[in-house]
N, C-alpha and C positions, 0 to 999 in steps of 0.2 A: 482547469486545463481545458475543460470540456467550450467552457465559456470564449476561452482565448482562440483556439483554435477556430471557433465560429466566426470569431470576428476577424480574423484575417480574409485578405482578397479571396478567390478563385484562385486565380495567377500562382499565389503564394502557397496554398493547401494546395494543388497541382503539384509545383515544386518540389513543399517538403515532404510530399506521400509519395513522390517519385525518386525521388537524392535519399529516402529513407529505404527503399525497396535497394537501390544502387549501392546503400554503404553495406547491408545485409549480404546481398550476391559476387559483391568486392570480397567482402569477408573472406564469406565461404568458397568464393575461387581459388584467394588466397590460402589458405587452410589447405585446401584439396591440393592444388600443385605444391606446396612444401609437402604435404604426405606422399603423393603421388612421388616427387624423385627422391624423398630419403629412401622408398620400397625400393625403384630401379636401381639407385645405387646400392642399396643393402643386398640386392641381388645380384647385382655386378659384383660385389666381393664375395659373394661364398659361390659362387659360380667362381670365381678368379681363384679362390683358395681350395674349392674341390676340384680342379682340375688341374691345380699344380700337383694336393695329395692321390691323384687318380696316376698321376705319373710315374711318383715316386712308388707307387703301389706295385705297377707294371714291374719300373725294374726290381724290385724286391720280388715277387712272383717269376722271373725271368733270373735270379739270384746276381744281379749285375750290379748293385745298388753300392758305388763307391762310399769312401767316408773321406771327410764329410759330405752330405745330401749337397749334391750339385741343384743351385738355385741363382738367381741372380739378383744379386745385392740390391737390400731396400727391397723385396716385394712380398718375400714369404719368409715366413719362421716355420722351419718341420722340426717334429720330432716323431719320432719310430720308437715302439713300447714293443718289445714280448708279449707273447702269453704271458708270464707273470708280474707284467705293468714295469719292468726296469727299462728304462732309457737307453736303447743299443747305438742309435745313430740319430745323429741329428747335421742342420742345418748351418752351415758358419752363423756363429753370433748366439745358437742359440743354449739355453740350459741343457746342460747335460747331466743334473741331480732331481730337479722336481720338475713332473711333466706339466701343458699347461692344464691336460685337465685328468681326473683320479683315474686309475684303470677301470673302473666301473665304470662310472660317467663315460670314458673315451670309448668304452666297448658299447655302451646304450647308444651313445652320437652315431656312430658304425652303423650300428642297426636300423634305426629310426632318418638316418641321413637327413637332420635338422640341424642347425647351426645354431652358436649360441654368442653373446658377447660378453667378454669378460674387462674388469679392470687391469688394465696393462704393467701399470706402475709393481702391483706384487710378483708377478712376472719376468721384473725389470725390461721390461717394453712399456714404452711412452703410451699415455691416455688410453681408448678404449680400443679392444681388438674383436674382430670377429672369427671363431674357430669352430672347424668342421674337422670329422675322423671318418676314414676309411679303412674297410680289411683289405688285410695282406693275406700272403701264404702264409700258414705257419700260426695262425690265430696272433700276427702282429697286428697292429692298429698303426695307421698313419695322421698324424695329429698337423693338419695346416694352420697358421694365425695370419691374419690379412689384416693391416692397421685400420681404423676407422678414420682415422683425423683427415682423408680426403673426401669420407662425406660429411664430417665437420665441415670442413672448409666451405665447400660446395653449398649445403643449406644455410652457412652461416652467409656465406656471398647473396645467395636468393631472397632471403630474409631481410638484409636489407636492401637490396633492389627494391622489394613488394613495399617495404617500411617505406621510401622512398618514392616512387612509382603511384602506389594505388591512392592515397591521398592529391596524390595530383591528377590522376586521371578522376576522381571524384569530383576533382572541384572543375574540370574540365566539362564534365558530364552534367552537372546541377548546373552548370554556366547556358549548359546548351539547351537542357532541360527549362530552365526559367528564359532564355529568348524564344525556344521555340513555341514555347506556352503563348509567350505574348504574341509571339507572329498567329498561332492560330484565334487566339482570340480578338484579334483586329476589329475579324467584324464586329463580333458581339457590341464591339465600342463603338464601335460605328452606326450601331444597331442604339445604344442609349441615348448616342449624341443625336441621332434624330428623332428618337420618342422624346429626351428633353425641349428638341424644338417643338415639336410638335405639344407638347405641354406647356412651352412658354407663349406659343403664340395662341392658342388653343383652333386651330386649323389646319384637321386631319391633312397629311399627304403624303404620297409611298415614301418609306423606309430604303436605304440600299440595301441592293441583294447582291451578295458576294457572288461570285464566276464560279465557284465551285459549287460543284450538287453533292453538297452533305447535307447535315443535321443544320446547320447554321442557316443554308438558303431555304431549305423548307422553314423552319423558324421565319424567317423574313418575310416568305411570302404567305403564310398564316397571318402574320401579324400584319401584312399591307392590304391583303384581304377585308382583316376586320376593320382597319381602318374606312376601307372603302365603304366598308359598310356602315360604321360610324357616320361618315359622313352623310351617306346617301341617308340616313336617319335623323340626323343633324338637318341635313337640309330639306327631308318631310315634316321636320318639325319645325321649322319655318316658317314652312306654304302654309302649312297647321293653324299657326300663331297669325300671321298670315290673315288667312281665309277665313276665321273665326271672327277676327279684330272687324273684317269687312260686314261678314255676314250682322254682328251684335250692333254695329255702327247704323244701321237703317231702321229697326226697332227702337232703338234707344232714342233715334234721329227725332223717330214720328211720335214717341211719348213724352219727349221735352216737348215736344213744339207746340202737342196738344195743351198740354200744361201749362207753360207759358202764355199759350191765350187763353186759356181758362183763366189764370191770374190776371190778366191783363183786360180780361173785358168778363167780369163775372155775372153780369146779369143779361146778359144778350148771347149766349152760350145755352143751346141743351147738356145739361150735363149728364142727363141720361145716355145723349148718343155718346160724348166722349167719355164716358166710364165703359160702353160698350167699345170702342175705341183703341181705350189705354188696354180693358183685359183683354182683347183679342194679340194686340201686341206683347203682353206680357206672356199668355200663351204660347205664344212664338219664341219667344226667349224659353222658355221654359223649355219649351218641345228639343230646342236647339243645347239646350245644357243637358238634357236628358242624353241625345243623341250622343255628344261628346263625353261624357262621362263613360258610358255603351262601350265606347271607342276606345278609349285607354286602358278600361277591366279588361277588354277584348285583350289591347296589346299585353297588358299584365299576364296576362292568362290564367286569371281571377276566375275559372268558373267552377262549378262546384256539381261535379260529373256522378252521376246515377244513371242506371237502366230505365228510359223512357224507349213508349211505342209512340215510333212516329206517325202511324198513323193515325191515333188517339188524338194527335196534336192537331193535324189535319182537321180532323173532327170539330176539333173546340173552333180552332180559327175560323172557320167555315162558318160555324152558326154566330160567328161576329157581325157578318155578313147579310142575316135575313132577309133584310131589308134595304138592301145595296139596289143599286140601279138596275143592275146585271144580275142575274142567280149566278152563284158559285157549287160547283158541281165536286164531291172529293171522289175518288177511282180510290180506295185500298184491296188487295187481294187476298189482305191478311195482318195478324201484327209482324210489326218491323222495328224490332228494338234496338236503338243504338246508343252509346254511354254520352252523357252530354250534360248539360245544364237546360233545365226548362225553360224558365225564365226566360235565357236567350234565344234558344230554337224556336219559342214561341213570338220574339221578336224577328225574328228571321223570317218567318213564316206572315206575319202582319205585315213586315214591309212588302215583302212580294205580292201579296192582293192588294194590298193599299195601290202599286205602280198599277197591277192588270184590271183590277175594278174601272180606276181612273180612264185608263183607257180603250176597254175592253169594248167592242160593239154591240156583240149579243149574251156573251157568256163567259166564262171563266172555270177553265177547270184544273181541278188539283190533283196528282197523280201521286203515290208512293209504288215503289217495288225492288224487293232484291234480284241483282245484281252482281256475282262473280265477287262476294265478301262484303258491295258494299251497298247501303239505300239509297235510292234515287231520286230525288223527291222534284219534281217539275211541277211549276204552274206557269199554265198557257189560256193565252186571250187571243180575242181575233181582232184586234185591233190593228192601225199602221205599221207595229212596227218601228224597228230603226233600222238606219244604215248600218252595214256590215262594218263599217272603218270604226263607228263610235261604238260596235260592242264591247271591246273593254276601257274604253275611256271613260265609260259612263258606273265602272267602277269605280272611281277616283270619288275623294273627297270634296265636296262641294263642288260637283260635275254637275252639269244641267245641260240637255239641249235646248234649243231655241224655240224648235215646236211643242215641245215637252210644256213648256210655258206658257205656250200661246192657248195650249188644250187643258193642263190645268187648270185654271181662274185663280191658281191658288199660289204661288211661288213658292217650295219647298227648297230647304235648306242646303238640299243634295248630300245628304249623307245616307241615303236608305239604301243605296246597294254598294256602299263602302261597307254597311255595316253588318249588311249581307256574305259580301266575300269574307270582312272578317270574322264574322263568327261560324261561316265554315270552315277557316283557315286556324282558327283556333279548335274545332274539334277534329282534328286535321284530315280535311275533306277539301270540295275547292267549289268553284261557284262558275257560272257560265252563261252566256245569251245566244239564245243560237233564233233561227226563222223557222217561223209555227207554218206560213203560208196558209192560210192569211195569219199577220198574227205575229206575237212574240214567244219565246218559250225560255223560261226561265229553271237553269238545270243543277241544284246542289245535291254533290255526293258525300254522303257519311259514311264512315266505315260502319260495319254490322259489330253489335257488341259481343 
């Protein structure tokens, strides 16, 4: 059952959880208004019969009480007992040897002024009756009987009205209930048939967003969101694919070619230079697959986080340094622990003097210190400089300036301050270039652990 019910639509388990709540509340409607008028009417008749015997009571208490008990044909049976329960007066029609109920009984009813129903037929009165007693003067008791068969009739007519009636307005209601179901679910289908395209072509692009602000347009625009993002991801992985294919294309270029006239003319060839040659190139591939590897752990968020002091790290990176063009100066004012991956932050930290050494005129210095929860970590050179437009351009992947080149001797890959922002953005901190005057200043924030 469990199983089936799964595998029905939405639409359908919508439907039948709701047509199932509808036939329950039908029911018990039903149910409640048959009870509800068999009580009104059952209280319309002893109201109806105690107020005839309240009458008949007067004139007996007032001694005016003709015989037979003036009543009007078809609506009440009286009988009048004594004190010792004999039958003195009654109603046209009715018994004048057995009452309808024992002197005891008819004297409890008196008292307690509760009605009761009896079978008619021993009585010789047709089907069921309802009977009330009242006192008289004289310790008489006044005995009224009021037919039931008009609330026969009456529940028996409502009964099947409902018999009739509520099976159609159910299926009336499930009818409305399963259109309306599908009218609101439009979009959602609307909503598959474009993730279907968008699966069949495999090229993200926004979903419809329904006019209404419900749950369904939020849904849509979640889901076009991610899409956008997909895409925007989709197509960095391109320029990716891209910019790599170009970058490996110039290494690869200059170690065929070497090679090739190495084969091509092997004794008129130093092979000493082109072995120095091939591994310098191979180097360069190598540095460049390291980088890119870097870069995708990075996206993974592959790192493998413990309490490190940043300024320890400082430390280390600095005396990589001794022997640099430029002395490298570290500023700590104390430890500054932040949760991270070594490994990486110490990559992080090498690309940035690796940029400020290269460029640096006199010096280079490294700074740590907290900050309002988080570490600060700047290193600044007094070198040129870049433009203010290319400070964050020059975080992009395989970014390079023109001068950047011309000052190197060395042509770098362009990924050292891609790999910068990301692995601040994966300890989630953020990275920045701001103007040393003179100079550059290079700004990444970690949070404190």
């Amino acid at each position: 059952m469990v199983m089936w019910w799964r595998r029905r639509s939405l639409r359908a388990r919508l439907t039948l959880a709701t047509s199932a709540g509808l036939a329950v509340a039908l029911a018990l409607a039903a149910v409640l208004l048959v009870n509800a008028l068999r009580v009104s009417l059952i209280r319309g008749l002893d109201l109806s019969a105690r107020q005839g015997a309240v009458e008949v009571a007067a004139l007996i208490n007032q001694n005016r009480l003709p015989s037979p008990v003036p009543v009007a044909p078809g609506t009440l049976t009286i009988q009048v007992l004594d004190a010792s329960g004999r039958i003195t007066n009654v109603s046209p029609g009715a018994d004048r040897l057995v009452p309808m109920l024992p002197p005891a009984q008819a004297q409890a009813a008196a008292r307690s002024g509760q009605a009761r129903t009896l079978s008619g037929p021993p009585l010789g009165m047709p089907s069921l009756i309802r009977v009330v007693a009242v006192r008289a003067a004289g310790q008489q008791v006044v005995i009224a009987a009021v037919s039931y068969a008009e609330v026969r009739d009456s529940l028996a007519t409502l009964v099947k009205v409902l018999a009739i009636g509520t099976p159609l307005l159910f299926a009336l209601l499930a009818l409305a209930t399963w259109l309306l179901t599908g009218y609101t679910l439009r979009p959602i289908a609307a909503l598959r048939r474009g993730a279907a395209e968008v699966t069949e072509t495999g090229v993200p692009r926004d979903l419809p967003v329904p006019p209404a602000r419900d749950e369904v347009r939020s849904l849509a625009v979640t889901l076009n969101d991610m899409l956008s993002r997909l895409a925007e991801a989709q197509q960095r992985q391109r320029d990716l694919v891209s910019d790599t294919a170009h970058e490996l294309r110039s290494p690869i270029a200059s170690i065929r070619a070497q090679l090739e006239v190495a084969l091509d003319h092997p004794d008129g060839l130093d092979w000493a230079e082109t072995a120095r040659d091939v591994h310098a190139d191979t180097l360069r591939l190598a540095r460049l697959t390291e980088d890119l590897l870097l870069l995708a752990r990075l996206d993974g968020q592959h790192l493998r986080r413990k309490p490190i002091d940043l300024a320890a790290v400082c430390e280390w990176a600095a005396a990589r340094y001794a022997t640099a063009r430029v002395p490298v100066r570290v500023e700590a004012a104390g430890v500054c622990v932040v949760a991270g991956d070594q490994d990486a932050l110490g990559r992080l930290l090498v690309n940035l003097l690796d940029n400020a050494v290269r460029h640096a005129a006199s010096q280079v210095c490294v700074s740590v210190r907290e900050e309002g929860g988080w570490a600060v970590l700047a290193v600044t050179d007094d070198g040129p400089g870049i433009p203010p437009e290319d400070a964050e351009r020059v975080f992009g992947r395989f970014a390079r300036l023109d001068d950047a080149r011309d000052r190197d001797g060395e042509e770098g890959a362009g990924l050292g301050l891609a790999i910068v922002r990301s692995t601040a953005e994966a300890h989630g901190g953020s990275a920045s270039l701001g103007d040393a005057r003179p100079g550059l200043r290079a700004t990444v924030r970690l949070p404190l652990s």
